[in-house]
C-alpha positions as CSV (number, residue, x, y, z in Angstrom):
1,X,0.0,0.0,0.0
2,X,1.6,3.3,-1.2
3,X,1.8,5.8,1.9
4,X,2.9,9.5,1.7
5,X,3.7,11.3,4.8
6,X,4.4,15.0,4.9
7,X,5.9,16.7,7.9
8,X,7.7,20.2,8.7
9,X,4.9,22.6,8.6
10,X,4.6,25.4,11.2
11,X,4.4,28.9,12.0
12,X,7.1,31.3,10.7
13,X,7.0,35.0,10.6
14,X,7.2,36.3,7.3
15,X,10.7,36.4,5.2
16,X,10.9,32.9,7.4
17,X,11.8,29.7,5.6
18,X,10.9,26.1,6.1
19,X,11.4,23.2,4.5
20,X,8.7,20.6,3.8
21,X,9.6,16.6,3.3
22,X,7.3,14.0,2.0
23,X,8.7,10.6,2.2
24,X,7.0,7.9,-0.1
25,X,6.6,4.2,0.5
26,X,4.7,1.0,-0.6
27,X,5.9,1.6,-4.2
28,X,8.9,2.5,-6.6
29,X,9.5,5.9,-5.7
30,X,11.7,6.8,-8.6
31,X,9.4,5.9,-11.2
32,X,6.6,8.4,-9.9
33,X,6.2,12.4,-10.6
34,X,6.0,13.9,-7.6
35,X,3.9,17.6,-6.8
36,X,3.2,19.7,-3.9
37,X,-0.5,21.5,-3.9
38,X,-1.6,23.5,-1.1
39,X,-4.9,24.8,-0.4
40,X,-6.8,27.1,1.8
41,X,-10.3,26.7,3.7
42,X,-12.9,27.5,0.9
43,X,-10.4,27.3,-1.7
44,X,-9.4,25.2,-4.4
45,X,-6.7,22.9,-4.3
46,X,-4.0,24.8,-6.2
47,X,-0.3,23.4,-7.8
48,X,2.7,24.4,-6.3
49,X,5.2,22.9,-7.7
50,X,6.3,19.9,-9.7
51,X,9.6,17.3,-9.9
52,X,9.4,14.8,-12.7
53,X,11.1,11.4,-12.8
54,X,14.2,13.1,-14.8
55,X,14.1,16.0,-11.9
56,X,12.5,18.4,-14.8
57,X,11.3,21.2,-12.1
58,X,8.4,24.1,-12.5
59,X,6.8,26.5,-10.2
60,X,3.1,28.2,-10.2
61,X,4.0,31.8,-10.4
62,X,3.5,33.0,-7.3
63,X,6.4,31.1,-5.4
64,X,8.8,31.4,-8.6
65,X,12.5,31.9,-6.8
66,X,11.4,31.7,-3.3
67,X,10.6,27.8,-3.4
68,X,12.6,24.9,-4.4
69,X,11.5,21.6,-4.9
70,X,13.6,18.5,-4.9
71,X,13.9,14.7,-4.6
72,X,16.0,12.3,-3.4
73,X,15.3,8.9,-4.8
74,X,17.5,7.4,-2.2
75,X,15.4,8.4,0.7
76,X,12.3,8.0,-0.9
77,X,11.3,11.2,-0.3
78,X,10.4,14.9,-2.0
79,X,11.3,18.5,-0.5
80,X,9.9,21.9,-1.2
81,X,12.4,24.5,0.5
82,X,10.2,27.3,1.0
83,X,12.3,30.8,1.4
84,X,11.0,34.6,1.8
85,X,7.9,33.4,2.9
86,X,4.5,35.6,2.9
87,X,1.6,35.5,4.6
88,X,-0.2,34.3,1.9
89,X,1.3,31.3,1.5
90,X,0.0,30.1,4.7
91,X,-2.5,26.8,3.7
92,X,-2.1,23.2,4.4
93,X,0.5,21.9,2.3
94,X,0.0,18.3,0.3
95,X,2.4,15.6,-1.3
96,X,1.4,13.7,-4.7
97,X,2.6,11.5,-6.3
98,X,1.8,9.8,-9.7
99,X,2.6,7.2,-12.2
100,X,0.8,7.5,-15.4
101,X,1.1,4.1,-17.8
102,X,0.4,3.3,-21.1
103,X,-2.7,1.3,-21.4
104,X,-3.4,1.1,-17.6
105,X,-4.9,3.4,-15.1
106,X,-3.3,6.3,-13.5
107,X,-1.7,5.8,-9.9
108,X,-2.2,8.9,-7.8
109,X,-1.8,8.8,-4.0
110,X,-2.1,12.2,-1.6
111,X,-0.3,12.5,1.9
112,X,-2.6,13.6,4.3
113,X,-1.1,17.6,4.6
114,X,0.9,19.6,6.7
115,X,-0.3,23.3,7.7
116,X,2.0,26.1,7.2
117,X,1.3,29.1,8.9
118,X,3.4,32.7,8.1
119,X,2.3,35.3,10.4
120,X,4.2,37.9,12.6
């Protein structure tokens, strides 16, 4: 069974950083695109920021040179390095990953979120 785990959310005061990990289990890590969403109460679930399988990176506008994301397949397990933070990134913060296949059905597993909160 595929598991995703997020963990290092918290408060930070704004122009704070944190960084955010997501370790994957229960399948081939490698093999699967990875994404961090986050999402507000009332709000749609919006895309932060993807890592592909041949670590091929992109970035909704908004957090464009302030986050990072990463992976390392060793450790089974995705970063987003969030730097200069603002208030309005505070949400709860989600892990994806998925495996698309050629004749078969998509794989797409969720972590069950982590809240970051930027205030002063």
């Amino acid at each position: 069974q595929v598991q995703l785990v997020e963990s290092g959310g918290g408060l930070v005061q704004p122009g704070g950083s944190l960084r955010l990990s997501c370790t994957f289990s229960g399948s081939t890590f490698r093999i699967y695109k990875m994404s961090w969403y986050r999402q507000n109460t009332g709000k749609q679930r919006e895309l932060v920021a993807t890592v592909t399988t041949s670590l091929s990176t992109t970035y909704v506008d908004s957090v464009k040179g302030r986050f990072t994301i990463s992976r390392d397949n060793a450790k089974n397990t995705v970063y987003l390095q969030m730097n200069s933070l603002k208030p309005e990134d505070t949400a709860v913060y989600y892990c994806k990953g998925e495996l698309h296949s050629i004749g078969g059905p998509a794989r797409i597993y969720w972590g069950q979120g982590t809240q970051v909160i930027v205030s002063s």
